[in-house]
NUVEX-845058 format. One record per residue (C-alpha): x negated, y negated, z; residue in three letters. Coordinates in Angstrom, 3 decimals. Layout:
N
SITE          X          Y          Z   type
SITE          X          Y          Z    ala
...
//
This chain:
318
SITE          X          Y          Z   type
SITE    -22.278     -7.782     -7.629    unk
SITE    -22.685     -4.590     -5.025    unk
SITE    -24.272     -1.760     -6.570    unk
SITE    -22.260      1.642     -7.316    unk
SITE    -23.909      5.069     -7.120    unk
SITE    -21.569      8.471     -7.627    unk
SITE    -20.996     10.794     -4.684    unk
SITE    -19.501     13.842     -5.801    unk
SITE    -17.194     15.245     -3.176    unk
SITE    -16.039     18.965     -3.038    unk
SITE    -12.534     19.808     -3.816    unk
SITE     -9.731     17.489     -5.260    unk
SITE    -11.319     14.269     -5.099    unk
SITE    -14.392     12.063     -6.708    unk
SITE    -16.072      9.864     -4.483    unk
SITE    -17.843      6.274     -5.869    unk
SITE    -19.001      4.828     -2.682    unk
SITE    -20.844      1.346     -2.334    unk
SITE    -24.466      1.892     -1.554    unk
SITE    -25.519     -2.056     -1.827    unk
SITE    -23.647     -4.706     -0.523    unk
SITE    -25.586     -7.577      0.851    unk
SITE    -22.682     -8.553      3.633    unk
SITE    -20.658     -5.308      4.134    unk
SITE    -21.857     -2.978      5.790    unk
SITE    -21.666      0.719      4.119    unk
SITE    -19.676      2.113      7.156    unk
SITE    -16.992     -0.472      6.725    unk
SITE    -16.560      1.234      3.524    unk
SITE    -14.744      4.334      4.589    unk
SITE    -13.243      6.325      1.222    unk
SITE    -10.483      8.940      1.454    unk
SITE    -11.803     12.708      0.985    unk
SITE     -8.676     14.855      0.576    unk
SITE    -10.084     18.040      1.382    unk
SITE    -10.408     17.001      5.155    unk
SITE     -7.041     15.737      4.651    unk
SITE     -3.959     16.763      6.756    unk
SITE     -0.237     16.316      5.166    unk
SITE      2.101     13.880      7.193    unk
SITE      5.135     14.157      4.931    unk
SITE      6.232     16.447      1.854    unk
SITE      8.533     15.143     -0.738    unk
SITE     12.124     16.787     -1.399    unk
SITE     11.003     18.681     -4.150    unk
SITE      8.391     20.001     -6.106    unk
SITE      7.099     18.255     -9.510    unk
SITE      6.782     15.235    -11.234    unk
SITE      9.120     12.245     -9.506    unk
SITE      8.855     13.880     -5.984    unk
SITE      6.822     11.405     -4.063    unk
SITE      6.167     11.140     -0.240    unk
SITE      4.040      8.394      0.475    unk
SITE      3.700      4.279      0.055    unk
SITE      3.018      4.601      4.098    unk
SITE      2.373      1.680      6.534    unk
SITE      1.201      2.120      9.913    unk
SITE      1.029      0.412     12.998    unk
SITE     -0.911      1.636     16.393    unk
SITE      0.384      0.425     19.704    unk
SITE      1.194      2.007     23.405    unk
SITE     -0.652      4.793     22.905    unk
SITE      1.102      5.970     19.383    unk
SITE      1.506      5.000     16.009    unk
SITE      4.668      4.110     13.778    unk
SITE      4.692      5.173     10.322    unk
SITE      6.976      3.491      7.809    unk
SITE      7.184      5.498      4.120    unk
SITE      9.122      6.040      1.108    unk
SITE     10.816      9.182     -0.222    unk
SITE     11.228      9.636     -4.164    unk
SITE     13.161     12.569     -5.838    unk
SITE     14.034     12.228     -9.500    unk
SITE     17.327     10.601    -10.981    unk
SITE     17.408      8.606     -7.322    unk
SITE     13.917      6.551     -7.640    unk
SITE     12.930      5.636     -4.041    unk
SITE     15.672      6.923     -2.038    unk
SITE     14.921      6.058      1.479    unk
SITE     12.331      4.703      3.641    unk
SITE     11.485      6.516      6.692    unk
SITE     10.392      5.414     10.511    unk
SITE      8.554      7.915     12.024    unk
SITE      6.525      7.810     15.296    unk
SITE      3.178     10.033     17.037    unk
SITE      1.250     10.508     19.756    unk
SITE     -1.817     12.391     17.555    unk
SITE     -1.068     10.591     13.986    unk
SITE     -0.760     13.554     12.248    unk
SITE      2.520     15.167     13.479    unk
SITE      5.646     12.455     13.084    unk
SITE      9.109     12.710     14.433    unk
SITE     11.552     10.476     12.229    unk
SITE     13.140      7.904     14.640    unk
SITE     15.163      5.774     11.562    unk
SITE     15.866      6.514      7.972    unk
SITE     16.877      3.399      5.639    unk
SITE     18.628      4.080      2.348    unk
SITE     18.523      2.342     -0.660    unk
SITE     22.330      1.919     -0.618    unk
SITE     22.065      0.133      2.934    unk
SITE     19.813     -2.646      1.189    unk
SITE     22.008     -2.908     -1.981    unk
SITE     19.311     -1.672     -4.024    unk
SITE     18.034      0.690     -6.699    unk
SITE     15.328      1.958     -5.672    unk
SITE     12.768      1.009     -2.612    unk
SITE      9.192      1.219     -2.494    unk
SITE      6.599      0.493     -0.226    unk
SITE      7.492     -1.359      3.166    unk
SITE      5.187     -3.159      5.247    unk
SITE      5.318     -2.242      9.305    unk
SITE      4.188     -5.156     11.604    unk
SITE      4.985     -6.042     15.211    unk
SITE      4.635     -9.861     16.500    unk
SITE      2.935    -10.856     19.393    unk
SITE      6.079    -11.615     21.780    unk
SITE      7.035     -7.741     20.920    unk
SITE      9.592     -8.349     17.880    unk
SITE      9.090     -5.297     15.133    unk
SITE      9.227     -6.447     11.138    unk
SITE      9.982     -4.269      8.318    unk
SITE      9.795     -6.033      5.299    unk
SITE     11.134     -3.740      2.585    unk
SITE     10.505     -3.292     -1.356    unk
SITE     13.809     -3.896     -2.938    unk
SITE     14.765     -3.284     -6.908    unk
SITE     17.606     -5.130     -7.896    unk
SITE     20.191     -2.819     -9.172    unk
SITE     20.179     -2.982    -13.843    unk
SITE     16.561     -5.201    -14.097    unk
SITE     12.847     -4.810    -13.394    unk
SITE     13.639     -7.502    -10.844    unk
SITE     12.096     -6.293     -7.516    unk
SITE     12.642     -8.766     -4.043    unk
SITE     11.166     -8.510     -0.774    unk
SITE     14.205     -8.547      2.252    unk
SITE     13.057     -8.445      6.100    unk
SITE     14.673     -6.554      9.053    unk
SITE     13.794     -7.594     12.457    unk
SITE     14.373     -5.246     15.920    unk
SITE     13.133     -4.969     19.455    unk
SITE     11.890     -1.252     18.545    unk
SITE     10.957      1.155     15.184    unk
SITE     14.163      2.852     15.720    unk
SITE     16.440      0.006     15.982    unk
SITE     16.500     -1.538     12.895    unk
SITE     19.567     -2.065     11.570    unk
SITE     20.302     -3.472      6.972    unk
SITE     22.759     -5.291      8.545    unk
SITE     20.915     -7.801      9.401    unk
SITE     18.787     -7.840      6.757    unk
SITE     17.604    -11.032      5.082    unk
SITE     15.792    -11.951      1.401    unk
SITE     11.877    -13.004      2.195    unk
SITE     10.718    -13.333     -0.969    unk
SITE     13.386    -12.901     -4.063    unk
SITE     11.395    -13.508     -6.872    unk
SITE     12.646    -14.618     -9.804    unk
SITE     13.509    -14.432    -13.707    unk
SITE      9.970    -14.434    -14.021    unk
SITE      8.553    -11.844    -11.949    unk
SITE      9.160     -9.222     -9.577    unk
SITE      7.559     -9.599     -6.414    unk
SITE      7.044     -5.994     -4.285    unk
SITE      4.371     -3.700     -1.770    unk
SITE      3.553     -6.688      0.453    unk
SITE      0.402     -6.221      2.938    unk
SITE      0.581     -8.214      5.887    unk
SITE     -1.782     -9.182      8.781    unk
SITE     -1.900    -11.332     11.717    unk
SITE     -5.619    -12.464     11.787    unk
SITE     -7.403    -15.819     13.223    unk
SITE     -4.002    -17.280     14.081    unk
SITE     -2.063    -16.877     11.434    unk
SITE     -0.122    -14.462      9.363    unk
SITE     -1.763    -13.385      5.831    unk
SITE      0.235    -11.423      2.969    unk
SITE     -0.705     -9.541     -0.298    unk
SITE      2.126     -9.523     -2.530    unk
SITE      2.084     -7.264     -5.702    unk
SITE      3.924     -9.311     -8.626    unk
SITE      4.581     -8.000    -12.147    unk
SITE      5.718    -10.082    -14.983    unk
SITE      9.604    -10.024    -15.885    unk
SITE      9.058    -11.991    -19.501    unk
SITE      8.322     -8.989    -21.884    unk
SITE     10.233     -5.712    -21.120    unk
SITE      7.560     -4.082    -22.658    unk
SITE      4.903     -4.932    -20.117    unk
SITE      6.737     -5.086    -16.896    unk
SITE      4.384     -2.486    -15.155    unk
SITE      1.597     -4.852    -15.639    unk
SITE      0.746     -6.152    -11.950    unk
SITE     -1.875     -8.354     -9.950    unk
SITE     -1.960     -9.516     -6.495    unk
SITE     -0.891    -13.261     -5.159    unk
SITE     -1.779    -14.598     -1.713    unk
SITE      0.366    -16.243      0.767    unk
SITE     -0.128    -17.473      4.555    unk
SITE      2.495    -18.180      7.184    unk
SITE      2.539    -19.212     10.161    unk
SITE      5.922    -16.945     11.837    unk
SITE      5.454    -13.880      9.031    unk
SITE      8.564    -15.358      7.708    unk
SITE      8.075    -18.675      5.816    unk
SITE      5.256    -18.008      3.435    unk
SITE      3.440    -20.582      1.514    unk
SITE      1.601    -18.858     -1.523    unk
SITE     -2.037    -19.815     -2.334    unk
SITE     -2.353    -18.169     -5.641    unk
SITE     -4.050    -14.834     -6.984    unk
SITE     -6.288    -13.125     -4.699    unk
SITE     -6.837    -10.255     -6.992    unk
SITE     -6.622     -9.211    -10.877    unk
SITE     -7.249     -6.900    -13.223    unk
SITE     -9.993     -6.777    -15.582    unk
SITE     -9.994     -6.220    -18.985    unk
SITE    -11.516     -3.270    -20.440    unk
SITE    -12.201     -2.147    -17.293    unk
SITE    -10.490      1.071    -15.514    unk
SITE     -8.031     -1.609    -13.855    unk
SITE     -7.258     -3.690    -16.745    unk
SITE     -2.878     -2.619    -16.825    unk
SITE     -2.704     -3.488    -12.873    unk
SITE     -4.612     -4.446     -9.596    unk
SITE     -2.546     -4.207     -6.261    unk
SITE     -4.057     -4.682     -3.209    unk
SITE     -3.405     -1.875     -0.383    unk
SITE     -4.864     -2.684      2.583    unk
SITE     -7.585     -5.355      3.883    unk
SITE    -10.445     -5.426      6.435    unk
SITE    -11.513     -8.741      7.721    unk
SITE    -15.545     -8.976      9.171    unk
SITE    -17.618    -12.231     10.004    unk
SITE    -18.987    -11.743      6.532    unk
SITE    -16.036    -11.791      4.737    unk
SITE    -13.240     -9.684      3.982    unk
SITE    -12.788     -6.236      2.320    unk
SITE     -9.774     -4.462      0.472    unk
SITE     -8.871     -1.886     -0.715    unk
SITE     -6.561     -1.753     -4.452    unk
SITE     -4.445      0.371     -6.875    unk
SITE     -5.463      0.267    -10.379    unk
SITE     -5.010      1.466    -13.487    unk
SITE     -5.947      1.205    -17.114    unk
SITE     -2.919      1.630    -19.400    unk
SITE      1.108      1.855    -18.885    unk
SITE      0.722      5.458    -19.337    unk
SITE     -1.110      5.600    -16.296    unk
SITE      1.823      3.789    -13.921    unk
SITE      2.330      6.022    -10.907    unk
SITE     -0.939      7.048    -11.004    unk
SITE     -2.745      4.653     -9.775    unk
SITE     -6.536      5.314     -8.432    unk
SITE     -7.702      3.275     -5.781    unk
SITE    -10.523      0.595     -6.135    unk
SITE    -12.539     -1.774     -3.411    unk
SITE    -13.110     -5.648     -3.336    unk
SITE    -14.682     -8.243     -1.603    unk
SITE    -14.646    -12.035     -0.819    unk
SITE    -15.541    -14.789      1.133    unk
SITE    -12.015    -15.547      1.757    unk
SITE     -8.699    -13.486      1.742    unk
SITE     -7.377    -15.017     -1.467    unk
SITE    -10.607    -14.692     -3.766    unk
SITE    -11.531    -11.141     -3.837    unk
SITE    -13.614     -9.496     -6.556    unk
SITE    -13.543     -6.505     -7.794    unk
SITE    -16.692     -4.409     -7.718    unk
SITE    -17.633     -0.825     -9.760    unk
SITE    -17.203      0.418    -13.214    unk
SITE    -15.070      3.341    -12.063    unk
SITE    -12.544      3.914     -9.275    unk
SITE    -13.596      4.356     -5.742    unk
SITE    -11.121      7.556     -5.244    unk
SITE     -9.207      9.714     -7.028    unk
SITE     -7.413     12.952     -7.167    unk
SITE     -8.036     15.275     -9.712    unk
SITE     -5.193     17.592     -8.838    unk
SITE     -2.162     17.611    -10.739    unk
SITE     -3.093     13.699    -12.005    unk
SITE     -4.717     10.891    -11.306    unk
SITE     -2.688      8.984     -8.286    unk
SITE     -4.668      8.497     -4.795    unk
SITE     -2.623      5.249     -4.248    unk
SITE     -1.095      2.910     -1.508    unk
SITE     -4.047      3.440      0.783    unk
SITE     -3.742      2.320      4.301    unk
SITE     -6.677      2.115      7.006    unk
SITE     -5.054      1.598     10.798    unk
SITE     -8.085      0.919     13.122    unk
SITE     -7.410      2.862     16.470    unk
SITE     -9.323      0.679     18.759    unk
SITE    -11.804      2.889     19.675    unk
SITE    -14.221      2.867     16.541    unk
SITE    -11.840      5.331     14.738    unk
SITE     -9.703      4.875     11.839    unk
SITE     -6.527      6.715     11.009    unk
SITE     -6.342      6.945      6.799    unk
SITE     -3.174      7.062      5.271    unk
SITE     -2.321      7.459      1.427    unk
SITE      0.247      8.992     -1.088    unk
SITE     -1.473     11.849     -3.094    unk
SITE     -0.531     13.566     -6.500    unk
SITE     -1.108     17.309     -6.072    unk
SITE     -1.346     20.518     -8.024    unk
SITE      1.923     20.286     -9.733    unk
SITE      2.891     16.826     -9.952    unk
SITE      4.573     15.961     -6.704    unk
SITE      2.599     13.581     -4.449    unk
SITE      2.014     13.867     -0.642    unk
SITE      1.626     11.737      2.226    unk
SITE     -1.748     12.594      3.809    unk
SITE     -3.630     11.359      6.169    unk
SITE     -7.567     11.679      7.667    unk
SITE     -9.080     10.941     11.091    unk
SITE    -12.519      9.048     10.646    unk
//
């Protein structure tokens, strides 16, 4: 297994970062560091249940598209937001999708792609309205701000069993790859328990599942729940990036965590202790998203708990 050593970072965050990894190199490794942080999006209000975040990004022509979710108590995720920029950091919404136009309770994190002929994908987070059921529903359009819930269809619908939710998808080597979060519908008591499951397709729309990819560990900081985030394919194998956490009480919270494999559906795990963290207001540094930009930069992205309670959508230049 990689070795671990501590960096401690100034201001709200605590950096682990992988010093000895015989494959990946330490610069593929790239941590969030609040304090150099910029904020894309604020929530409604201030406090616990205000949340601006769960963000996916997508770079092409010269600006990136930003899909989130907005939170405000009593309402659960509310709305998911299109947004576009020419710098990354400043956004102008182009679309706003409510959970009432997708005949659901709440929505969480969406997944932004765009296919090869052109074709933009939102596939959207979607609790079903009196359960813990969540289902995964797709919108297609011919541009970010064109997508319309009336045309939406069910991807993934999960069943009795489990809730499937915050897919990652990527178009790599030919073929499309997703990371679906699933949580287990059998015990209302443990519903908030979650691991990742792999799936490959070959349109982004017919998805044949391969099994876990990722899971939590018992004992271990990630034990309750381990949901993958985003994922960095190399010749030596692939890295992600996860959302753990240790107990139920922690849910919302999550910290985020890094693993490795040989292949996309068998990664690992690595560190006693999460890779970053926020230590204002809470625990959550969560839904991480790294958008290469092409020229040996990387745009971060993540949903941050600040002084307070609420939690942020931030982003960092690297």
């Amino acid at each position: 297994m990689p070795g671990m050593r501590t960096h401690e970072a100034s201001g709200s965050l605590t950096v682990h970062r992988v010093i000895s990894q015989e494959d990946i190199r330490l610069e593929d490794c790239v941590l969030p560091e609040p304090e150099r942080s910029a904020t894309v999006m604020r929530p409604e209000g201030s406090g616990p249940g205000n949340w601006a975040g769960s963000p996916s990004a997508v770079a092409r022509d010269g600006e990136i598209v930003l899909a989130y979710r907005m939170r405000r108590p009593g309402a659960r995720g509310n709305s998911v937001g299109i947004a576009r920029s020419a710098d990354g950091e400043h956004f102008t919404n182009v679309a706003v999708i409510t959970k009432d136009e997708m005949d659901a309770e709440s929505l969480e994190r969406p997944a932004l792609t765009v296919t090869a002929d052109g074709t933009w994908r939102l596939y959207l987070s979607c609790a079903t309205w009196g359960t813990r059921h969540w289902r995964i529903e797709v919108l297609e359009a011919t541009a970010p701000h064109r997508f319309d819930p009336a045309t939406r269809s069910v991807l993934l619908a999960g069943d009795a069993s489990r809730a499937v939710k915050d897919p990652v998808i990527s178009w790599h080597d030919g073929r499309w790859h997703m990371w679906v979060c699933v949580h287990p519908l059998g015990d209302p008591a443990n519903t908030d328990r979650m691991w990742t499951e792999y799936a490959t397709s070959a349109d982004g729309l017919d998805w044949e599942f391969r099994g876990p990819a990722l899971l939590p560990r018992d004992g271990q900081w990630d034990a309750r729940g381990a949901r993958v985030t985003a994922v960095q394919f190399s010749p030596a194998g692939v890295l992600a990036y996860y959302d753990g956490r240790a107990t139920a009480a922690e849910n919302f919270e999550e910290r985020t965590g890094l693993a490795f494999g040989a292949a996309p559906g068998a990664l690992t795990a690595v560190g006693a202790r999460p890779a970053a963290q926020s230590s204002a207001g809470g625990l959550g540094l969560r839904y991480l998203t790294v958008l290469p930009l092409g020229d040996g930069r990387r745009r971060l992205y993540y949903e941050l708990t600040v002084q307070g309670g609420a939690h942020e959508l931030r982003t960092e230049l690297r």
